[in-house]
C-alpha positions in Angstrom: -86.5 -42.0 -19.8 -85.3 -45.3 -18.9 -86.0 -46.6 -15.4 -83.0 -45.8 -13.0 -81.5 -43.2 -14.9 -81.5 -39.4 -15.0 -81.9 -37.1 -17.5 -79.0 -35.1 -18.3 -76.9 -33.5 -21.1 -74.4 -34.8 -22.6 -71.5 -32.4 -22.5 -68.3 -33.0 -23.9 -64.8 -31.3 -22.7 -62.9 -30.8 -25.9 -59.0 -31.1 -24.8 -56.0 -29.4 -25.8 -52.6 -30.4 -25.6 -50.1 -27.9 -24.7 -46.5 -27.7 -23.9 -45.4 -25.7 -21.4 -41.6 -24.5 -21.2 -40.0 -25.2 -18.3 -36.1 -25.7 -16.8 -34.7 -28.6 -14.4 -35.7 -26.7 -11.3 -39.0 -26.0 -12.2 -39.9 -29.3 -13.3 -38.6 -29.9 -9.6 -41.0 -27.6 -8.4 -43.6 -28.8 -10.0 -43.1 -32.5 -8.8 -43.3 -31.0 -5.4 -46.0 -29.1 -5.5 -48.5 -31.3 -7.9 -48.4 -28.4 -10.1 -47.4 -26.0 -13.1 -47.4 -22.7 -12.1 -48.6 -20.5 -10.5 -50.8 -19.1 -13.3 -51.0 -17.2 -15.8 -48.7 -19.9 -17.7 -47.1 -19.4 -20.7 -47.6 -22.7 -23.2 -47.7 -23.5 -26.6 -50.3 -25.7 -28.7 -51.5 -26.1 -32.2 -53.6 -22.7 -32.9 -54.6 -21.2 -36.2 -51.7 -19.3 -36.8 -49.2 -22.4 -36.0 -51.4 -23.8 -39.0 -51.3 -21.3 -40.8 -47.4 -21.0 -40.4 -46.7 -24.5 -40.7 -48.8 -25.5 -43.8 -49.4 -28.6 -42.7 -52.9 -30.6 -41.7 -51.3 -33.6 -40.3 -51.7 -33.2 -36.2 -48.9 -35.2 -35.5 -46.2 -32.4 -37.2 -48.3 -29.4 -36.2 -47.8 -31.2 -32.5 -43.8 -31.3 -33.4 -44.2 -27.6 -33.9 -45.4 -26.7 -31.2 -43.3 -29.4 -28.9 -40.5 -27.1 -31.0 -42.3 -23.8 -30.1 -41.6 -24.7 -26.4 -38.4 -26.3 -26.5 -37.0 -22.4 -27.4 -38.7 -21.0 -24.7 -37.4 -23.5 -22.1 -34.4 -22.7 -23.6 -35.5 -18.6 -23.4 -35.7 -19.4 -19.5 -32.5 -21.3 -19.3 -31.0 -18.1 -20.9 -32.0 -15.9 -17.9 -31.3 -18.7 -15.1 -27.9 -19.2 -15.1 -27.6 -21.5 -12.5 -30.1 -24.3 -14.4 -28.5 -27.4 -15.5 -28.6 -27.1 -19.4 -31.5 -29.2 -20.8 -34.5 -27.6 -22.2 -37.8 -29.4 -20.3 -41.1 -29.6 -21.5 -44.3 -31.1 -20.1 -47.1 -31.7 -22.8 -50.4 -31.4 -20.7 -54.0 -31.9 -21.6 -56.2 -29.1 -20.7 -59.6 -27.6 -21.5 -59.7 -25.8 -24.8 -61.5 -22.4 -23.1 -58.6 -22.8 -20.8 -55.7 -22.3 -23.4 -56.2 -18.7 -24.8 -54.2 -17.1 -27.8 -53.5 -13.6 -27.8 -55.7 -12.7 -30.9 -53.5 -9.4 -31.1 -50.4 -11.2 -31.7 -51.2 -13.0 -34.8 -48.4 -14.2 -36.9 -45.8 -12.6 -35.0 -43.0 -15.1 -35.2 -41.6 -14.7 -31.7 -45.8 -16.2 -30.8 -46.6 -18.7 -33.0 -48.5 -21.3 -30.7 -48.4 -19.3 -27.9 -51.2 -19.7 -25.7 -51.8 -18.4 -22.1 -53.5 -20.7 -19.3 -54.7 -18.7 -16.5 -54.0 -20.6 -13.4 -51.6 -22.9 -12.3 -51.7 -26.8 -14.2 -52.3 -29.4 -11.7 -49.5 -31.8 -12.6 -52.4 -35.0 -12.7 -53.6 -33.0 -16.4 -49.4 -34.3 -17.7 -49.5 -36.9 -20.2 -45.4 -36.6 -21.0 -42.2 -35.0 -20.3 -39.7 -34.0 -22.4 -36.0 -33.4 -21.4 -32.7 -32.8 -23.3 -30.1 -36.0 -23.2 -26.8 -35.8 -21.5 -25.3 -35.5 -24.9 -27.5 -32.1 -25.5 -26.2 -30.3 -22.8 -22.6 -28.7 -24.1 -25.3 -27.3 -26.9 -28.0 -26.0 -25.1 -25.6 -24.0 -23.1 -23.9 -22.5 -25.4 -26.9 -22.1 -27.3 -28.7 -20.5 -23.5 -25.3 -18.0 -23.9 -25.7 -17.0 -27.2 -29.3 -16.0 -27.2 -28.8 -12.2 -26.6 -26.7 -12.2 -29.6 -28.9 -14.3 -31.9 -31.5 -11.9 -31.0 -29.7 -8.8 -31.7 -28.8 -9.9 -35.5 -25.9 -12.2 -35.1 -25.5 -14.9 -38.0 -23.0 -16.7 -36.1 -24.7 -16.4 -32.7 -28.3 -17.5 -34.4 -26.0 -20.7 -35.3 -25.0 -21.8 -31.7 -28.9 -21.1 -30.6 -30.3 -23.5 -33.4 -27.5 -26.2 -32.9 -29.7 -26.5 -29.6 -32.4 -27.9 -32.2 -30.3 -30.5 -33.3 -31.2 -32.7 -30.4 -34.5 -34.2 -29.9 -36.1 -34.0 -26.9 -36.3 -37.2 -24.8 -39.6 -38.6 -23.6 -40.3 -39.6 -20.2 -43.9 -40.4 -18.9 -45.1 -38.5 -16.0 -45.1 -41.6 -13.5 -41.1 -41.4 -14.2 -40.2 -37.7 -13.2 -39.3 -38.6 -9.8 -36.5 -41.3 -11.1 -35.6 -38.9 -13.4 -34.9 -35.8 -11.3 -33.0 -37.8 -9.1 -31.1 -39.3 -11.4 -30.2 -35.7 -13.3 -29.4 -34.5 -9.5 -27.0 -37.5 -8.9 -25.1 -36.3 -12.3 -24.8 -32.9 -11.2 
């Protein structure tokens, strides 16, 4: 042992990034509070069956997926809260990986794929980015929020409207800038 210093294990914290769906107003929330949640939260990250879906070993697409994965279930949420502004939100957080549990039951089931469940509530510190639908996004994502139901229930033309919603990329903001960016969204509103 060298003079001055103790003896103690190295541990290292293996991190996650996940994406957690979220609309306008709870973004807001979460600015207020300092945090995502309360838990158990719903997120989405690169797991085995994402992989095993995607087919692809490069970390950078399989992160695209699940960015993706979320995007629909912000735009799930938007779907069931009608008085939202249209544009899907998602914060990509960093987080323990014994924190981010998938539900082994669920396996490939498509409506899952990346789904992972975080117990408590995210302090908003663990953030590394937010992602938020343009201006030019919105007239899509609403209609795509409307026709959901439809898509869900069979509907060719309805399944349509909802992935038009894909055909915008997400914008990315860093987490220093959600403050500037809410109120800029609330002055457009």
């Amino acid at each position: 042992m060298l003079s001055g210093h103790s003896e103690r294990p190295y541990t290292k914290v293996v991190a996650m990034r996940v994406y957690v769906p979220l609309t306008l107003p709870g973004l807001a929330d979460a600015h207020r509070t300092g945090e995502l949640g309360p838990g158990p939260l719903t997120a989405y990250a690169v797991t085995p069956a994402l992989r095993e879906w995607y087919v692809s070993d490069d970390i950078e697409e399989l992160e695209y997926a699940a960015l993706g994965r979320a995007a629909q279930a912000s735009l799930r949420l938007l779907a069931v809260d009608p008085g939202a502004p249209r544009r899907r939100v998602v914060v990509a957080a960093d987080v323990p990986d014994r924190e981010a549990v998938a539900d082994p039951d669920r396996g490939l089931d498509p409506s899952a794929l990346g789904e992972v469940r975080i117990a408590r509530a995210l302090p908003l510190d663990r953030a590394a980015a937010v992602h938020v639908d343009g201006d030019d996004a919105e007239a899509d994502v609403s209609a795509a929020a409307d026709a959901l139901g439809a898509a869900d229930q069979g509907d060719d033309d309805a399944r349509f409207v909802v992935d038009g919603a894909d055909d915008h990329e997400l914008l990315w903001y860093a987490v220093q800038e959600i403050g500037g960016l809410l109120e800029d969204l609330e002055d457009l509103g």
